[in-house]
C-alpha positions in Angstrom: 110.5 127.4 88.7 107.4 127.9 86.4 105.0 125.2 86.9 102.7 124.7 84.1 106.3 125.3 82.2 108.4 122.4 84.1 105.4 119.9 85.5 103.0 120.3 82.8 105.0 120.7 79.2 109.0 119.9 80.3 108.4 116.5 82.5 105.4 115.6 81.1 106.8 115.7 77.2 110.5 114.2 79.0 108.2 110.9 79.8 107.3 109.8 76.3 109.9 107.2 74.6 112.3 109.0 72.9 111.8 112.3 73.9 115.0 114.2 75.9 113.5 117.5 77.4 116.1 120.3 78.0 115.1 123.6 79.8 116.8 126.5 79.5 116.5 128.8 82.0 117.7 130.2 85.7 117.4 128.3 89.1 118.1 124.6 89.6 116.0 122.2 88.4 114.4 119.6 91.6 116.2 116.4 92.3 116.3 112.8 90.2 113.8 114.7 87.2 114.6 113.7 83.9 114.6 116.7 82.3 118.0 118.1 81.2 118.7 121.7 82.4 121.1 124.3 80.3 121.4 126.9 83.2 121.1 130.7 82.4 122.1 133.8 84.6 119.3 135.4 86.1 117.7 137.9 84.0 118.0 141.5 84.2 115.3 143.3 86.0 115.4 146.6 83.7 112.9 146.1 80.9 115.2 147.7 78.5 118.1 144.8 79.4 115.8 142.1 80.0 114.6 142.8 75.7 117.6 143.6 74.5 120.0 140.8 76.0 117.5 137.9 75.9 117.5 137.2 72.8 121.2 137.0 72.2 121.6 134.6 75.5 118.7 132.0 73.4 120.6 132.7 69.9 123.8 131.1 72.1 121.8 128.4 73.9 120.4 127.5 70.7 123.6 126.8 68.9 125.0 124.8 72.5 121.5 122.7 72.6 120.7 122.1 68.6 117.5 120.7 69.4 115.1 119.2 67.3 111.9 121.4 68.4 112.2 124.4 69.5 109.6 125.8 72.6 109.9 129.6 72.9 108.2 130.9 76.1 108.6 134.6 77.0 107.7 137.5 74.7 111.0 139.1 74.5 112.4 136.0 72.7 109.6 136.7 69.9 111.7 137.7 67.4 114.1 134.9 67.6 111.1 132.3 67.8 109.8 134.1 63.9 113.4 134.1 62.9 113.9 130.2 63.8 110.6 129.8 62.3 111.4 131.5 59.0 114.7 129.3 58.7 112.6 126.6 58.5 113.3 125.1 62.2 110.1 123.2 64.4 108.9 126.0 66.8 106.1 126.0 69.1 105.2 129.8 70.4 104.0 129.6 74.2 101.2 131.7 74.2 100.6 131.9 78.0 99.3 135.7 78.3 97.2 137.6 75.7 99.9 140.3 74.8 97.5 142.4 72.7 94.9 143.0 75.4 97.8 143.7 78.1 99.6 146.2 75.3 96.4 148.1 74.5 94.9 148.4 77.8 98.4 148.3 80.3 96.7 145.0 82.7 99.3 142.7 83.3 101.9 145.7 81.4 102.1 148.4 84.0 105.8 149.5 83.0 104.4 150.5 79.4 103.8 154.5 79.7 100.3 155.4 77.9 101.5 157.2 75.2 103.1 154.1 74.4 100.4 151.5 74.3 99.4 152.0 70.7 102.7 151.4 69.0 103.6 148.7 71.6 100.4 146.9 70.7 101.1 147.3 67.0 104.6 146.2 67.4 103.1 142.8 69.6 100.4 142.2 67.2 102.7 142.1 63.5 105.1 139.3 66.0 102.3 137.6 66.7 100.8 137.4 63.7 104.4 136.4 62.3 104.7 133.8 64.6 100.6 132.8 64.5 101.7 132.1 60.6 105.5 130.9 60.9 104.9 128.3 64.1 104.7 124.2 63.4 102.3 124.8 66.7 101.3 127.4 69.3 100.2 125.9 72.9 97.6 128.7 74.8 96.9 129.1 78.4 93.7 129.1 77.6 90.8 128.7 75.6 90.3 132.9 75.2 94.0 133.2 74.3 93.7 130.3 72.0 91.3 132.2 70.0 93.1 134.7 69.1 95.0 132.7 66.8 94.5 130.8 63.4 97.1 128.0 63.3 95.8 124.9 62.7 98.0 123.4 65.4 96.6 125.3 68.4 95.9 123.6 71.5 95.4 124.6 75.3 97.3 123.6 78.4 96.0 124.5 81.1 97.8 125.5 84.5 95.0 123.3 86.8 96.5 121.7 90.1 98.0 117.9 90.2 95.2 116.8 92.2 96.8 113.4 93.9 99.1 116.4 95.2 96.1 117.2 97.9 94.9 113.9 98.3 95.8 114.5 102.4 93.5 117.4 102.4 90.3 117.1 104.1 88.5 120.7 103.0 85.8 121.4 105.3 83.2 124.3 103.8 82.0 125.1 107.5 85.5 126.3 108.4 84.6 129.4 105.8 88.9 129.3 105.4 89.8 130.2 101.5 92.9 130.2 99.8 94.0 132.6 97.1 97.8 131.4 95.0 99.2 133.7 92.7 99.9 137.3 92.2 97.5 139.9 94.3 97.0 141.9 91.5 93.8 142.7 88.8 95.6 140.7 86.2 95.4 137.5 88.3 91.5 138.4 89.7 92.8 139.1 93.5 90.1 142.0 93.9 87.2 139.7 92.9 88.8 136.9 95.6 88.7 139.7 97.9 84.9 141.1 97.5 83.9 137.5 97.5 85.2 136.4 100.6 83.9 139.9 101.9 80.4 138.9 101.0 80.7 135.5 103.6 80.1 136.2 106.9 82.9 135.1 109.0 84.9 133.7 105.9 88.6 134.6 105.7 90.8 134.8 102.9 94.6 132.9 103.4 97.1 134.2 100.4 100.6 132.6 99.5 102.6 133.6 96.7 105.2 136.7 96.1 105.3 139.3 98.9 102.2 141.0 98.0 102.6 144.9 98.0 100.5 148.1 96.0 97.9 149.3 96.2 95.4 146.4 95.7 96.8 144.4 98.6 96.2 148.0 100.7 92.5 148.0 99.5 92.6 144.3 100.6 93.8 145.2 104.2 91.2 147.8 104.4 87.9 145.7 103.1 88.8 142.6 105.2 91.2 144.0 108.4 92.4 140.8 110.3 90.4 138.5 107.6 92.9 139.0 105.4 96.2 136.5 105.9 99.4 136.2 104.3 101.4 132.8 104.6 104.1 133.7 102.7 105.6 131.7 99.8 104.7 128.2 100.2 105.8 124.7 98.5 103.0 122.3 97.9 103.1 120.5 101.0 102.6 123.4 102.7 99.9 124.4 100.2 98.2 121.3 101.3 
């Protein structure tokens, strides 16, 4: 249910003559796509589970898919991506979040205690070095990110909307209406979207996206009161 994972790498690549695209993951994949779908259990919600049984569950879609290139995507399957690598197999390292910078100061890594960060950072950094070496190509979320590696195969995809998907809207800068997608947390800029908005007179700030809860989205309802509006998870007609 990723979107820069399934619109902008799975069905873009599963468009090209020759290619076959298979994703493996949880959920259900939409209707009458062409990419193939190997279906995984949902994964555990404990850290502990979710890093210790992932990469056994991709070691055993591995040998079921045998592909030809190999796309590795979340951090906890780091270790099997420089393994595959090592054995000599085409992987490309997804390098969607900058794992050092979340390690060493806990943004975007809440669950990692303190006393913690300094060996978790050290552990993240020797995999991604390993994998920065070992990887036919790495693909960053963005141009920061991208910079943090040397492979000579580095490029950026970015996670920028389908535009001809809000072709129908007709965006009026008078109504003073915004729209914040996404996670309302620091890692994802919500507090700058909300001082923003609170700096326009009479503008009001519309969020969809996961249930928002903590502490940020309390400040949020304190700064803005009633200018503050959550829509719930929406689909991209009701986006537009």
């Amino acid at each position: 249910n990723d979107v820069r994972v399934f619109e902008r790498e799975c069905r873009s690549l599963s468009t090209l003559p020759g290619i076959s695209v298979v994703l493996a993951g949880p959920g259900l994949m939409p209707p009458g796509t062409s990419v193939h779908h190997y279906g995984l259990k949902n994964r555990p919600v404990g850290r502990f589970q979710r890093f210790s049984s992932a990469p056994l569950r991709a070691m055993h879609a591995l040998r079921i898919i045998d592909p030809d290139i190999i796309h590795f995507h979340d951090p906890e399957l780091l270790p099997v991506a420089v393994m595959q690598a090592k054995l000599g197999k085409v992987v490309i390292w997804d390098a969607h979040e900058d794992y050092s910078h979340q390690f060493e100061t806990g943004v975007g890594k809440p669950w990692v205690p303190s006393t913690l960060r300094v060996p978790a950072k050290s552990f993240a950094d020797g995999l991604l070095r390993a994998i920065d070496k070992n990887a036919a190509a790495v693909v960053a979320a963005t141009p920061v990110i991208a910079s943090r590696y040397k492979n000579r195969r580095t490029v950026v995809v970015g996670n920028e909307a389908r535009l001809d998907d809000f072709l129908a809207c007709e965006p009026s800068f008078s109504a003073r209406r915004v729209l914040s997608t996404g996670q309302t947390s620091d890692a994802h800029c919500f507090r700058q979207s909300v001082e923003a908005v609170a700096a326009l007179d009479g503008a009001s700030l519309s969020v969809a996206g996961p249930e928002p809860v903590g502490g940020v989205w309390n400040w949020a309802q304190h700064v803005l009161g009633d200018r503050l509006i959550y829509l719930g998870w929406l689909d991209r007609k009701g986006m537009a």
